[in-house]
MIKOL-445642 format. One record per residue (C-alpha): x, y, z; residue in one letter; residue number from 1. Coordinates in nm, 3 decimals, always signed. Example, Ala and Ser with C-alpha at 12.3 -4.5 7.8 and 13.67 -1.06 7.14 Angstrom:
BEGIN
- px / py / pz / aa / i
- +1.230 / -0.450 / +0.780 / a / 1 $
- +1.367 / -0.106 / +0.714 / s / 2 $
REM end
This chain:
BEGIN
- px / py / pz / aa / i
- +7.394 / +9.611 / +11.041 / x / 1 $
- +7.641 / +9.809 / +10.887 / x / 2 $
- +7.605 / +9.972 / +10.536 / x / 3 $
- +7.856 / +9.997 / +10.245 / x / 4 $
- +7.859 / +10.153 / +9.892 / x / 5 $
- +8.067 / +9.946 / +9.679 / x / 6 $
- +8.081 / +10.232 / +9.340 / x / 7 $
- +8.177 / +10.099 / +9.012 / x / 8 $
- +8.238 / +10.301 / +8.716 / x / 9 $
- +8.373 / +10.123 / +8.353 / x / 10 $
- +8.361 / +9.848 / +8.623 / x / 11 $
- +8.536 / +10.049 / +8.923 / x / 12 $
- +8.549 / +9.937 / +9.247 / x / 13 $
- +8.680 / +10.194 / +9.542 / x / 14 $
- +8.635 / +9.971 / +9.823 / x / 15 $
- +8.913 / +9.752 / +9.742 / x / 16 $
- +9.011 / +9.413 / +9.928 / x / 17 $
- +9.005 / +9.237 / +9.608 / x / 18 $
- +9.143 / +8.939 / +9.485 / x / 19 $
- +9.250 / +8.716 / +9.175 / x / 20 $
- +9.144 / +8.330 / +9.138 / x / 21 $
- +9.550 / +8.314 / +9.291 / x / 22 $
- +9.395 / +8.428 / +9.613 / x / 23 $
- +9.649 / +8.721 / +9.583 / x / 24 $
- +9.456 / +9.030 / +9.784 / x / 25 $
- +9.478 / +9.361 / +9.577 / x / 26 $
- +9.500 / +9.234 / +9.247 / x / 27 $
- +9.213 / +9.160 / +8.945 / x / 28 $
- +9.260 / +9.000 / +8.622 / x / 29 $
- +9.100 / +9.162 / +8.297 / x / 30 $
- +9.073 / +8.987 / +7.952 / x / 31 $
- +9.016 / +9.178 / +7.694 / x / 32 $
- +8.885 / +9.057 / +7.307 / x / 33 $
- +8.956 / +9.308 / +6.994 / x / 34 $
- +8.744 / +9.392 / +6.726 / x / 35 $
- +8.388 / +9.354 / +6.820 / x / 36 $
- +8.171 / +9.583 / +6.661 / x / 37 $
- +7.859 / +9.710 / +6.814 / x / 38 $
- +7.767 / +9.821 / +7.150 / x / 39 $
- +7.597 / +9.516 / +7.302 / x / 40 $
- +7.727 / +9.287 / +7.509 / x / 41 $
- +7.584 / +8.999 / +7.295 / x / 42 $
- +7.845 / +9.110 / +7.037 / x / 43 $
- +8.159 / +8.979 / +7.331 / x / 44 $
- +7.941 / +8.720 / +7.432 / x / 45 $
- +7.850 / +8.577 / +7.102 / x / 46 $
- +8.243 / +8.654 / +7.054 / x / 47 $
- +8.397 / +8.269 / +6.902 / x / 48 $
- +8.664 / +8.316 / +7.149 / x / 49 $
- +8.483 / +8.476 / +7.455 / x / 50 $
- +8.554 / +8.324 / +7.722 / x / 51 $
- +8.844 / +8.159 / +7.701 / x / 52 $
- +9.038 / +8.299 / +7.441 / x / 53 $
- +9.096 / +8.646 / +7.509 / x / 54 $
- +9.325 / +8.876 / +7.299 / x / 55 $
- +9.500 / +9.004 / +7.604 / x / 56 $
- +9.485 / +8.979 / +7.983 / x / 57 $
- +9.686 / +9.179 / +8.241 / x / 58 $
- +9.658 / +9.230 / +8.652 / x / 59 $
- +9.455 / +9.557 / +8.797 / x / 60 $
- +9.515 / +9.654 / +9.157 / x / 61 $
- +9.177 / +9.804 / +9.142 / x / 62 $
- +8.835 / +9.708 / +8.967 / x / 63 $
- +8.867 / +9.950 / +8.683 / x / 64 $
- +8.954 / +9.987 / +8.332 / x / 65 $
- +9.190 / +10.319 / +8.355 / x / 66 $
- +9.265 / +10.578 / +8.169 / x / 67 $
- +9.617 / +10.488 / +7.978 / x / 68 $
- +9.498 / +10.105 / +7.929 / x / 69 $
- +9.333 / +9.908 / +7.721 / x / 70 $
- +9.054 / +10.141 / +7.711 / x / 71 $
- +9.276 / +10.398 / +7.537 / x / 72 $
- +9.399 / +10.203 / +7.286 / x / 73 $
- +9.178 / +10.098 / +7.090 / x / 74 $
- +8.768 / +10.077 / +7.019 / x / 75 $
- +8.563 / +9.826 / +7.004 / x / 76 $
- +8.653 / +9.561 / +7.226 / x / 77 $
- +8.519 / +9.360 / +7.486 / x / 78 $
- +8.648 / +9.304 / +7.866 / x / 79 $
- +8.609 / +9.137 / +8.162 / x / 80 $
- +8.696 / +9.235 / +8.494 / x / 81 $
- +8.731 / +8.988 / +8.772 / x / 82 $
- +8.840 / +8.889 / +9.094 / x / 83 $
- +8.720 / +8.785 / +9.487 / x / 84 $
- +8.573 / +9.085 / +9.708 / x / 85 $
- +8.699 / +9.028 / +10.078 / x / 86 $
- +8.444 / +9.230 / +10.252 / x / 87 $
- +8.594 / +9.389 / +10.598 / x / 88 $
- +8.291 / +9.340 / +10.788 / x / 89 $
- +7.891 / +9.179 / +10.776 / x / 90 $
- +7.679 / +9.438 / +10.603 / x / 91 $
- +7.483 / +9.515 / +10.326 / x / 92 $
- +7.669 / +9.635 / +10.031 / x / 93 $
- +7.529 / +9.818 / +9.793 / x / 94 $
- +7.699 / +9.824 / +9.396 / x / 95 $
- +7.738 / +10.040 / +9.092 / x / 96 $
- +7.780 / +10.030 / +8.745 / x / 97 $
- +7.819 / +10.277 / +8.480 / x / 98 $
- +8.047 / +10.200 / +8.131 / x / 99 $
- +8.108 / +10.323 / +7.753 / x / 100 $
- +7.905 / +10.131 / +7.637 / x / 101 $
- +7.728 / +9.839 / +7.798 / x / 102 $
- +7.871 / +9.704 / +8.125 / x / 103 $
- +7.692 / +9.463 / +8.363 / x / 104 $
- +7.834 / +9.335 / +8.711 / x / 105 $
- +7.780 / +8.975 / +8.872 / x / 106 $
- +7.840 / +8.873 / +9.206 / x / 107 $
- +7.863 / +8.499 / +9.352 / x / 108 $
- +7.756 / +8.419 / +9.687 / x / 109 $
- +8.012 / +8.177 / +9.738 / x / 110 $
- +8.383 / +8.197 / +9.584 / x / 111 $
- +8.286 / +8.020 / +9.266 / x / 112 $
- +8.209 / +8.158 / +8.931 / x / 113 $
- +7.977 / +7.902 / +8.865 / x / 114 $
- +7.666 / +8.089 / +9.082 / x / 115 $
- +7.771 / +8.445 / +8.989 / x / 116 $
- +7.396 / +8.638 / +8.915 / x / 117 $
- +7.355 / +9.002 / +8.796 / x / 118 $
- +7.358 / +9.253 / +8.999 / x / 119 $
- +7.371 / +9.546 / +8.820 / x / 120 $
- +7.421 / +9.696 / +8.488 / x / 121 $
- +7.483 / +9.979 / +8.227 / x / 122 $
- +7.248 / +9.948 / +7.936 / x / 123 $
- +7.423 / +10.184 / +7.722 / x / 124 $
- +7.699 / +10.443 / +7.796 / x / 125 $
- +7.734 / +10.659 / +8.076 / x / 126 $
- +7.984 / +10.886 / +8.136 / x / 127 $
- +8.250 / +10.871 / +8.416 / x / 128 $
- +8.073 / +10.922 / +8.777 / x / 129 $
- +7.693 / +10.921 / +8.670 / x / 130 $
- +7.509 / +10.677 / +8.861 / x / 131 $
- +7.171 / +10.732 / +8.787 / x / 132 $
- +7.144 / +10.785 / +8.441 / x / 133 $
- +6.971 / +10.382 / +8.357 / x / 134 $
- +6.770 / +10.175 / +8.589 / x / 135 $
- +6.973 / +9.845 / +8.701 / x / 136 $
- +7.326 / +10.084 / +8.788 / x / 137 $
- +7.271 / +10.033 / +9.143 / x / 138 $
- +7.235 / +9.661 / +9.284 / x / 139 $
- +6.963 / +9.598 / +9.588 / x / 140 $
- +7.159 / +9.573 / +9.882 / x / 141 $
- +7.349 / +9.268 / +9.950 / x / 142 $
- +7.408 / +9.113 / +10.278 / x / 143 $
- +7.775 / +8.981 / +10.300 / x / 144 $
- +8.002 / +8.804 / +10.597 / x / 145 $
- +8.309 / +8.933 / +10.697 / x / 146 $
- +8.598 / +8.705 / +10.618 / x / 147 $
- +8.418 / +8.535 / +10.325 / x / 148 $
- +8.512 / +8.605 / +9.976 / x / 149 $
- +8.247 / +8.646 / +9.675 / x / 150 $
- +8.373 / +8.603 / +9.301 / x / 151 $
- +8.291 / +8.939 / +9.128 / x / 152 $
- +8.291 / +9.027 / +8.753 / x / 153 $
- +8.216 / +9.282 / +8.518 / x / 154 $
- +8.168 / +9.278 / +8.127 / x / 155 $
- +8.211 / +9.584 / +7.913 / x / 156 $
- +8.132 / +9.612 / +7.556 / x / 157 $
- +8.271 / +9.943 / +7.390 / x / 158 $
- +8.196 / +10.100 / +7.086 / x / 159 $
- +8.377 / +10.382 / +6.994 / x / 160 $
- +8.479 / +10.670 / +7.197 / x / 161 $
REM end
């Protein structure tokens, strides 16, 4: 079986063949909600307009929140990453998380949102590249088919900073 390492970092993914719900390969959506104080996550997800009604939403071409977007505009927000990772062959794929502040992935075994579990996550911020810092950044590895697609997302809850 073949191995990958699928890295994420503020919810980065450098093995791309990605999607949007569009089915469009090479693009992701993120959503973003101002003004949540706090570091948790609770504080998007207790959000009264998380999920649906997000404050902004643009197209990535990778699984990241970049420098020179939303991430440098302003603090204390909320975001969610997602799309559909096409993986190029059967493997086990291995995934990681870090964030500013808390950050946790899900993955779906099927192309649905609906069954999407977590996989890994950032418990409180970690700077750009470190990996290790918390338990739960790296997911076990995964088995996944060639030629399906899986619904990924990640959440991020920033502070400050």
């Amino acid at each position: 079986m073949c191995k990958r390492v699928i890295y994420l970092t503020s919810l980065v993914l450098l093995l791309g063949l990605v999607g949007n719900s569009s089915g469009q390969t090479g693009t992701i959506t993120i959503e973003w909600w101002t003004d949540i104080t706090g570091v948790d996550i609770t504080g998007l997800l207790n959000h009264a307009d998380y999920p649906d009604n997000p404050d902004g939403s643009d197209y990535l071409t990778t699984f990241e929140i970049v420098e020179g977007s939303i991430a440098d505009l302003v603090d204390e927000y909320g975001a969610r990453v997602r799309g559909y990772f096409h993986p190029p062959v059967t493997g086990e794929y291995t995934f990681w998380i870090t964030g500013n502040d808390e950050g946790q992935l899900f993955l779906s075994p099927e192309g649905s949102s609906s069954h999407a579990e977590v996989i890994a996550r950032c418990i409180r911020s970690a700077p750009l590249d470190d990996w290790t810092r918390y338990a739960g950044q790296q997911s076990m590895p995964i088995t996944l088919e060639a030629g399906k697609k899986y619904y990924i997302e990640g959440i991020l809850k920033e502070n400050t900073g």
